[in-house]
C-alpha positions in Angstrom: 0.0 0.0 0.0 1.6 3.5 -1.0 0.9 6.7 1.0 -1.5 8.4 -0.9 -4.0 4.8 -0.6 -3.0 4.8 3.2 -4.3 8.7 2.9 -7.6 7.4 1.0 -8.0 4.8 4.0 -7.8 7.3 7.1 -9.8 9.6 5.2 -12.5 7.3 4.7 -11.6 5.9 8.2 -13.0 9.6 9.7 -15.8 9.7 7.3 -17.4 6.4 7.8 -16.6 7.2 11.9 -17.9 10.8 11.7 -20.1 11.5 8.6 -23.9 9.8 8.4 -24.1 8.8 12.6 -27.0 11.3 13.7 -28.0 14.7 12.8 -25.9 16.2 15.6 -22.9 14.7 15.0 -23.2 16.0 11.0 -23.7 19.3 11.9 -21.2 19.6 14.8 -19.0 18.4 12.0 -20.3 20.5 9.5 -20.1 23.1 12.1 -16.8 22.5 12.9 -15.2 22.3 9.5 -17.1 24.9 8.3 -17.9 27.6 10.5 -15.8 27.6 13.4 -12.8 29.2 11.8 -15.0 32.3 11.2 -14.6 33.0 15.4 -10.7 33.0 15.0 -10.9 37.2 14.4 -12.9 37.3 17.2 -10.9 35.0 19.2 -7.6 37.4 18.6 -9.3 40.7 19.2 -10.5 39.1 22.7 -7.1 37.7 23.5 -5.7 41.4 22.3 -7.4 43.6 24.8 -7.6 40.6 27.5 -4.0 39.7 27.8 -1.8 43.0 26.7 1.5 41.6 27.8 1.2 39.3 24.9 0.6 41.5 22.0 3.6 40.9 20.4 3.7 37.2 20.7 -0.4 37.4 18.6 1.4 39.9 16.3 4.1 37.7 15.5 2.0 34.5 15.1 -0.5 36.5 13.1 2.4 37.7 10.2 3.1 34.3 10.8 -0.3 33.0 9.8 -0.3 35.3 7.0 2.7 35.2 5.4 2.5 31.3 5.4 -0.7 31.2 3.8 -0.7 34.1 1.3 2.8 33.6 0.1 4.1 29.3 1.0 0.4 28.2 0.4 -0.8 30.2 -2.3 2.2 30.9 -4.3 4.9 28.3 -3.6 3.2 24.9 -2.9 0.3 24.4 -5.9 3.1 24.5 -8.5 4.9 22.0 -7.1 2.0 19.6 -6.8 -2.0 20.2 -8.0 -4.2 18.0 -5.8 -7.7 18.3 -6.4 -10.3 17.6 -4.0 -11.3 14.1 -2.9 -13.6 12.9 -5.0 -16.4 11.2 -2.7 -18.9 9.7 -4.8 -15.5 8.2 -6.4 -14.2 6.8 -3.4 -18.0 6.0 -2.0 -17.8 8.7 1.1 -20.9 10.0 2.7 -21.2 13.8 1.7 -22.5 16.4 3.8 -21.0 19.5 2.2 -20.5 20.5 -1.5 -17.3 22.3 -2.4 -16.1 23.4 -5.4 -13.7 20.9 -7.5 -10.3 23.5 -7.2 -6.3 22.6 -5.3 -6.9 20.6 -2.1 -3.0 20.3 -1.5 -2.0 21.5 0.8 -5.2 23.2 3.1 -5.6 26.9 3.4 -7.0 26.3 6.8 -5.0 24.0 8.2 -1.8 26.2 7.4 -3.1 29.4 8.4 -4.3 27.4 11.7 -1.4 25.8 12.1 0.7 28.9 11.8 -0.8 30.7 14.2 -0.7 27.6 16.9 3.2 27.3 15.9 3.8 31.1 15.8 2.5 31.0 19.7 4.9 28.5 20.3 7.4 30.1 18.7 7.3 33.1 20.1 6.3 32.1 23.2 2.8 32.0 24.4 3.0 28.2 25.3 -0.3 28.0 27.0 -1.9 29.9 24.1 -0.4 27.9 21.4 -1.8 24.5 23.2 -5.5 26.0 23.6 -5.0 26.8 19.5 -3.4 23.2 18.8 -7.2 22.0 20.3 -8.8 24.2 17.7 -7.0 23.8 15.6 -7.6 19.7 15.6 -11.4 20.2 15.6 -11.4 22.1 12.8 -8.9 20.0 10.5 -10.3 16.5 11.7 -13.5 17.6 11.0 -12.6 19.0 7.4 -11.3 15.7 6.7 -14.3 13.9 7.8 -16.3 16.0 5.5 -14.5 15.7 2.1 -12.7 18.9 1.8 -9.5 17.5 2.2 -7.6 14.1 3.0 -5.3 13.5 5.6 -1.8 14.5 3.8 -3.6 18.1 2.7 -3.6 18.7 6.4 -0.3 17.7 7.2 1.7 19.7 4.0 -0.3 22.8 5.8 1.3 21.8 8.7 4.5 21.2 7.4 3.7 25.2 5.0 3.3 26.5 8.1 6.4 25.4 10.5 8.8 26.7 7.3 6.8 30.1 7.5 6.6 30.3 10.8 10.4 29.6 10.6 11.2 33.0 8.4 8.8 35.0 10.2 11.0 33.7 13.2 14.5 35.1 11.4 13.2 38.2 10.7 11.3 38.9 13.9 13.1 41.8 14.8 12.8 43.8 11.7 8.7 43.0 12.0 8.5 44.5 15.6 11.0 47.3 14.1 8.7 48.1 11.1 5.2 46.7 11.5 4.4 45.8 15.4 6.2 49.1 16.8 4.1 51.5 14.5 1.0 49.9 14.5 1.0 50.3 18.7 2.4 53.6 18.3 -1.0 54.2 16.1 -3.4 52.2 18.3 -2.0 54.3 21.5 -2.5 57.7 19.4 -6.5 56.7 19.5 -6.8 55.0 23.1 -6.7 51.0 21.5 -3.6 50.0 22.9 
């Protein structure tokens, strides 16, 4: 068996386990892999005013989660490899969500998530980054189970953003010098920071 059938198998694994069970369970999952990403602004701006000693870390982590998704996910990865979308009345997976037929390799969301959870770590909100690495989980596991992605989309996200994460790391210092220590400048000039 080569990886990409042991990647057919664990998706179909979570869908069979997760997908077609009750009504609640679809539409936690749908929920889930769906929806819940839509509360991670909300989530920051919370954390922003809550905990002000860790602005810089969220700043950090959020370039992180940027730069990883807008430039390693959508400009460097797809041309290496085009992976479309599992194909589930191919493979005979229960579907609960239509998407469209474009790139599946690697996931937006799971590198944009997975930025953000390595960013924390990274820059040293520990307890943060494990409370995101939860989220984070939920929302991937359950976009797997639906059909949006298979198992190895999730992990090359992953894997897109540790080597962000990584650059945004080396040139920490010029982003607090020429992003982070303006935009507090701006936010204290009117009373948000």
């Amino acid at each position: 068996m080569n990886i990409l059938e042991i990647d057919q198998q664990v998706f179909l694994y979570l869908n069979s386990l997760l997908v077609g069970k009750s009504a609640v369970l679809d539409a936690l999952v749908k929920f889930s892999g769906i929806y819940l990403i839509y509360g991670l602004p909300v989530i920051l701006l919370a954390l922003w005013f809550l905990y002000p000693a860790h602005r810089k870390e969220l700043f950090l982590s959020l370039i992180a989660c940027l730069f990883s998704w807008f430039v390693v996910t959508k400009l460097a990865v797809p041309s290496i490899w085009f992976r479309a979308r599992p194909d589930l009345a191919l493979i005979g997976a229960k579907e609960l969500l239509f998407h469209r037929p474009d790139y599946s390799f690697p996931s937006d969301h799971a590198t944009a998530l997975f930025a953000f959870v390595f960013g924390l770590y990274a820059f040293g909100w520990r307890r943060a980054a494990g409370w995101f690495l939860a989220y984070t989980l939920l929302i991937v596991t359950a976009r797997v189970a639906l059909g949006t992605h298979f198992p190895l989309d999730i992990i090359a996200g992953a894997v897109s953003a540790l080597i962000g994460v990584l650059l945004i790391k080396l040139l920490s210092g010029q982003a607090i010098k020429y992003l982070y220590s303006p935009l507090i400048w701006l936010l204290q000039k009117v009373r948000l920071a």
